[in-house]
C-alpha positions as CSV (number, residue, x, y, z in Angstrom):
1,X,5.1,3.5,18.7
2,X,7.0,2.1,15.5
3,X,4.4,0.4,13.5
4,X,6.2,-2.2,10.8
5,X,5.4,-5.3,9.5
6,X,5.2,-6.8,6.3
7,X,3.4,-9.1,3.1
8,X,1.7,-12.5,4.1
9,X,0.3,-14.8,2.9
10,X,-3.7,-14.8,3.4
11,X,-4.4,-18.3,2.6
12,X,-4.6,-19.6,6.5
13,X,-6.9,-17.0,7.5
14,X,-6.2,-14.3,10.0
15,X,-5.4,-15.4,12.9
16,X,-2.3,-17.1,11.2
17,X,-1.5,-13.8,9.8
18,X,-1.0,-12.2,13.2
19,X,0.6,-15.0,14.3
20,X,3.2,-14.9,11.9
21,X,3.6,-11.0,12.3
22,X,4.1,-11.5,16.1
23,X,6.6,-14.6,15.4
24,X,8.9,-11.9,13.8
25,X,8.2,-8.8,16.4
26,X,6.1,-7.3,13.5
27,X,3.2,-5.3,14.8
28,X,1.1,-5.1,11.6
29,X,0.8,-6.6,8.2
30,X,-0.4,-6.7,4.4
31,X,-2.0,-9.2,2.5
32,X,-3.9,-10.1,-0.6
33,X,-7.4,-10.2,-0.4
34,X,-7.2,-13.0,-2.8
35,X,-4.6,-14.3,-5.2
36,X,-2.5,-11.4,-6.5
37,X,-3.7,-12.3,-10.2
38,X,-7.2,-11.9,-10.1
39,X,-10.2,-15.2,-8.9
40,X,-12.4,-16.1,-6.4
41,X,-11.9,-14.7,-2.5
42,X,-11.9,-17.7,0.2
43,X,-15.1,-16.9,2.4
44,X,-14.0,-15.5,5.4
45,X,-14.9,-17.6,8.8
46,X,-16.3,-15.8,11.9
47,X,-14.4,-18.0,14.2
48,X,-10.9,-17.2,12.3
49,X,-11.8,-12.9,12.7
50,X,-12.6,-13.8,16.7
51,X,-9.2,-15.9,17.1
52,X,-7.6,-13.2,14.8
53,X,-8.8,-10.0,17.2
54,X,-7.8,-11.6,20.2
55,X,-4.1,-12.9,18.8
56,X,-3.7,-9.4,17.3
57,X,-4.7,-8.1,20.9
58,X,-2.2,-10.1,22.5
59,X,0.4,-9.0,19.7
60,X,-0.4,-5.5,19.8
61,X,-1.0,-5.4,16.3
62,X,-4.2,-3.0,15.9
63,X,-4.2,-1.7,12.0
64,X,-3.5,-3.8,8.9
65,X,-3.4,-3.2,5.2
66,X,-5.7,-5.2,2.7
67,X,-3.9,-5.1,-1.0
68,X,-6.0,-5.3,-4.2
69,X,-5.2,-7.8,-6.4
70,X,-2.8,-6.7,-9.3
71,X,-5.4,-7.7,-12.1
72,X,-7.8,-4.7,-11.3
73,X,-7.6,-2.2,-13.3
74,X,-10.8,0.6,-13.4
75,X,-8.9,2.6,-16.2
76,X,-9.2,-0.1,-18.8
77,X,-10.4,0.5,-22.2
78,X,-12.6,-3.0,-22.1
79,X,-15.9,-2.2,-20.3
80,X,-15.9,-6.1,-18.9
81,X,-12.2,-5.1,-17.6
82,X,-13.8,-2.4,-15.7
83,X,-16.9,-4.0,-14.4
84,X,-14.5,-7.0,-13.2
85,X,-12.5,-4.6,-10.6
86,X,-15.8,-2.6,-10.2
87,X,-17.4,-5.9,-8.8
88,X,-14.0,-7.0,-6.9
89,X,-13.3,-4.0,-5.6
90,X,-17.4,-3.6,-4.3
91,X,-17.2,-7.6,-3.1
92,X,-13.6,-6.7,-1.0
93,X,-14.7,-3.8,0.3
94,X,-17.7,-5.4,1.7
95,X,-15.6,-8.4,3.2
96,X,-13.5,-5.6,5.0
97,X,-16.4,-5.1,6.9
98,X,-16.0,-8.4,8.7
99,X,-12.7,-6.7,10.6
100,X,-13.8,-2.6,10.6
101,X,-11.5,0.2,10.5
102,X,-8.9,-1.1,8.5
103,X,-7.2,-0.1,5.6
104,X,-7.5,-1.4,1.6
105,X,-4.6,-0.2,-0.7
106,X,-4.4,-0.4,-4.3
107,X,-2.9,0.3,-7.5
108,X,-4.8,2.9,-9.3
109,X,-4.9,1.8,-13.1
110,X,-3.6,1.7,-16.4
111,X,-4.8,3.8,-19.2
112,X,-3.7,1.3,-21.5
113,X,-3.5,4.4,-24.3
114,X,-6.8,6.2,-23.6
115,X,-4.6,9.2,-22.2
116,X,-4.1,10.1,-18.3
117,X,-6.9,12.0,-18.1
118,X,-9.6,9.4,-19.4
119,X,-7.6,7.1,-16.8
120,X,-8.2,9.2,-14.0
121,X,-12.0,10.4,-14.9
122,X,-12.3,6.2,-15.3
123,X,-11.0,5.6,-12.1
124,X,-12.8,8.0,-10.2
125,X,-15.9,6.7,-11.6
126,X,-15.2,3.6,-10.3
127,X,-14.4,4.7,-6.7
128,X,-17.8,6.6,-6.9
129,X,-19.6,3.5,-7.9
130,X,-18.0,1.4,-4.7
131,X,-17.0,4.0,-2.0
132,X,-20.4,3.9,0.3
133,X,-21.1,6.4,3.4
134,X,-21.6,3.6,5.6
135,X,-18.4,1.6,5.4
136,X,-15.6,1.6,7.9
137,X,-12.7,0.6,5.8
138,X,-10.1,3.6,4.3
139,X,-9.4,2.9,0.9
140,X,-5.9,3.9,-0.1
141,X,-4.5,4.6,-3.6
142,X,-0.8,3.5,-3.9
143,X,1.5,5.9,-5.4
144,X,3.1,3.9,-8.8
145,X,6.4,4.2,-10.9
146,X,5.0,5.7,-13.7
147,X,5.5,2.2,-16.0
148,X,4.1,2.0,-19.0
149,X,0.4,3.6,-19.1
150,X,0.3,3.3,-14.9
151,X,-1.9,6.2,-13.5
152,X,-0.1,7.8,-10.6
153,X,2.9,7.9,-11.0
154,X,3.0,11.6,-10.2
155,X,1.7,13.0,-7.1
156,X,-0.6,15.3,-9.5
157,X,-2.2,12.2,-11.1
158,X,-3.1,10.5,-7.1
159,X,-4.5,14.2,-6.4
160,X,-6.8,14.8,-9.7
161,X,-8.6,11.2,-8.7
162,X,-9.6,11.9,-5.0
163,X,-10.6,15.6,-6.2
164,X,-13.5,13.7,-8.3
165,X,-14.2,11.5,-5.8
166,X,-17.6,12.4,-4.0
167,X,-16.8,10.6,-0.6
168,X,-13.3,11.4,-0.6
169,X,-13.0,11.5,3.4
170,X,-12.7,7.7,3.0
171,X,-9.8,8.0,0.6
172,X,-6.4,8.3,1.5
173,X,-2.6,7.7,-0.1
174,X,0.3,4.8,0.4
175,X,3.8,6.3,-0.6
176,X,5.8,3.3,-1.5
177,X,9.5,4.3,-1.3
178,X,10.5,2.0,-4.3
179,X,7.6,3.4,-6.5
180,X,8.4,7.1,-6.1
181,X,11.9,6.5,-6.5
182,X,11.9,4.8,-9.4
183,X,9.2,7.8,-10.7
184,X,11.7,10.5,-10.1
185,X,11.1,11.7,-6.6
186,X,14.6,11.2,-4.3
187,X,13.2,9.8,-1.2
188,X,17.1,9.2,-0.7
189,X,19.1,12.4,-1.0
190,X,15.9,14.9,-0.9
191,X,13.7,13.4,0.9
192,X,12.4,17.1,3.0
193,X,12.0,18.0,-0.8
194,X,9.4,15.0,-1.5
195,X,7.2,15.4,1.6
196,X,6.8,19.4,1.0
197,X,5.7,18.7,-2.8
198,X,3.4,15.4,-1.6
199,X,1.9,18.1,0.8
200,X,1.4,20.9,-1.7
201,X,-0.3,18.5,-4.3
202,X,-2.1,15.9,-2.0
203,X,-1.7,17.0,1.4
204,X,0.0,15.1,4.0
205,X,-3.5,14.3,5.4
206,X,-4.3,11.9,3.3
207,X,-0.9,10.0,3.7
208,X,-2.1,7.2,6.0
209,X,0.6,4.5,5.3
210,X,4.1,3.7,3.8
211,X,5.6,0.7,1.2
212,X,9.0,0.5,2.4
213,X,10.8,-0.9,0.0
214,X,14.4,-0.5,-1.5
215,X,14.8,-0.3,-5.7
216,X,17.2,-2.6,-8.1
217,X,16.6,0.4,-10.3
218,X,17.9,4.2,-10.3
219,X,16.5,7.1,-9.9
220,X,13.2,7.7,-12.4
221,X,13.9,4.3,-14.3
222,X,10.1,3.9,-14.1
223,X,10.4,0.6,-13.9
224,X,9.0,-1.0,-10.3
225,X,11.5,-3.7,-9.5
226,X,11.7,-3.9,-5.2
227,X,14.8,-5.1,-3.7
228,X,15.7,-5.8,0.1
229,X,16.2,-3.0,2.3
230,X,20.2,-1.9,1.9
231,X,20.4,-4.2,-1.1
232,X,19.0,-1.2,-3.6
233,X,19.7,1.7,-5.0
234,X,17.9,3.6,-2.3
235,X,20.0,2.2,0.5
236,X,22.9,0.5,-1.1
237,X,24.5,3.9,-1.1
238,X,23.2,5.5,2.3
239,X,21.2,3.0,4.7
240,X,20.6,6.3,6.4
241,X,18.2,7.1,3.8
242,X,15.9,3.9,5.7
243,X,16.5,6.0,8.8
244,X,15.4,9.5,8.0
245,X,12.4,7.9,6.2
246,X,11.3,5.8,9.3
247,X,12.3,8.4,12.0
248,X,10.8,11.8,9.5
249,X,8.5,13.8,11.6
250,X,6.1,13.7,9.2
251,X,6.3,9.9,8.8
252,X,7.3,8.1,11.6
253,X,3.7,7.8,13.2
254,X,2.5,6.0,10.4
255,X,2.3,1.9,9.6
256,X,5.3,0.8,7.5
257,X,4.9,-2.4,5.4
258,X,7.8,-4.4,3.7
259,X,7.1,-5.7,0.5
260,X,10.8,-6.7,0.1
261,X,11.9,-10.0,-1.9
262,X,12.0,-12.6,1.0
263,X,10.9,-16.2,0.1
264,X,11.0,-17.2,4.5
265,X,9.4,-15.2,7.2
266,X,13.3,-14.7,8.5
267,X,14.1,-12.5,6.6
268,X,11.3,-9.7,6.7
269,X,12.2,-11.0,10.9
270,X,15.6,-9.7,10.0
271,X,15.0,-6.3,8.0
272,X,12.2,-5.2,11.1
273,X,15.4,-5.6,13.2
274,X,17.6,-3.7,11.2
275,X,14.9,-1.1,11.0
276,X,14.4,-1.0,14.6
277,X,18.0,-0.3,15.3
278,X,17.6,2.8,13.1
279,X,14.4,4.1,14.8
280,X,15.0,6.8,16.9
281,X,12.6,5.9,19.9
């Protein structure tokens, strides 16, 4: 089954969300766990998860993909930096509970000029810290563009933090198309080539979801700037590159998530169709 959806907005509950993915023949979705810049998570209501699991059932929608907000960062050099995503990332990972066996992405970290290394031993401390046997929630590190001091923007960099990690079964990777694009790896014109290194250096195991997003920048601008799906560099030149992506052996099982510059529902409604008519089914 072709799994797509993409970002909404949390802020009336869950239900809503699935709503709104089903009112544009999306069959999963993202969201914040709370606003994107950092504060206070709205309590979750019992009554929304029960009208959410049985709109979702209806919907077929069965996996979603909790985001981090962008604030966290476990790498920083300010120890009340790091106890703040500690103590978010702890808090959302509890609230996760509420709806089990989803999955929570996020951005890794900056070093913010400590050095890659102290980055990843930080951040690995932190998943140690949060990560518990018990929970049902996967927790997903984001691959990155390699901006500035961002962690991860090589596969070798996701790979040396889940080695440190002592429950690392709960761990897994989100390749986001625009991300790895803009830090060197041609998802467009080598995309066979990508996949085989993301498997020698992580291990295709552990990839358990996609960004798909096209780039306003080229190739290894390490930059991060998203743009619509055909509207990029990625797919300006080749929409076929959209298609082997979505229809890759190695790929097309997974949950794909559009985090594409849309201001109405329509047009995410409009990119899952084009998508669709490049799925191979």
């Amino acid at each position: 089954m072709f799994t797509t959806g993409c970002h909404l907005s949390s802020s009336r509950g869950y239900a809503a969300m699935a709503r709104d993915a089903a009112s544009i023949s999306a069959n999963t979705f993202q969201f914040f766990t709370r606003n994107p810049r950092g504060g206070k998570a709205k309590d979750i209501d019992p009554a929304d998860v029960a009208r959410f699991e049985e709109t979702a059932a209806d919907a077929g929608i069965v996996r979603f993909l909790a985001h981090a907000p962008y604030t966290l960062n476990p790498a920083a050099a300010k120890p009340e930096t790091r106890e703040f995503a500690i103590s978010t990332l702890a808090d959302d990972l509890k609230r996760m509970e509420a709806t089990p066996g989803q999955m929570y992405n996020m951005h890794p970290g900056c070093h913010v000029g400590q050095g890659v290394e102290t980055g990843i031993e930080l951040i690995a401390d932190a998943l140690n810290t949060v990560l518990a046997p018990e929970q049902s929630t996967t927790l997903l590190l984001e691959t990155m563009a390699g901006k500035g001091s961002e962690v991860g923007g090589r596969f070798q960099e996701i790979a040396a933090i889940i080695e440190r990690i002592e429950l690392s079964d709960q761990v897994g990777v989100c390749l986001d198309t625009c991300h790895v694009w803009d830090g060197g790896y041609d998802v467009r014109d080598d995309l066979d080539g990508v996949l085989e290194e993301f498997d020698r250096v992580i291990g295709m195991d552990r990839l358990r979801a996609v960004h798909l997003n096209d780039s306003k920048n080229p190739l290894g601008a390490h930059k991060d700037r998203h743009e619509v799906i055909g509207g990029g560099f990625i797919g300006n030149e080749d929409i076929e590159a959209f298609a082997r992506i979505i229809n890759h052996p190695l790929l097309r099982d997974l949950p794909f998530f559009l985090e594409t510059p849309h201001d109405e529902l329509a047009g995410w409604g409009e990119e899952i169709a084009l998508l669709k008519s490049l799925r191979n089914d």
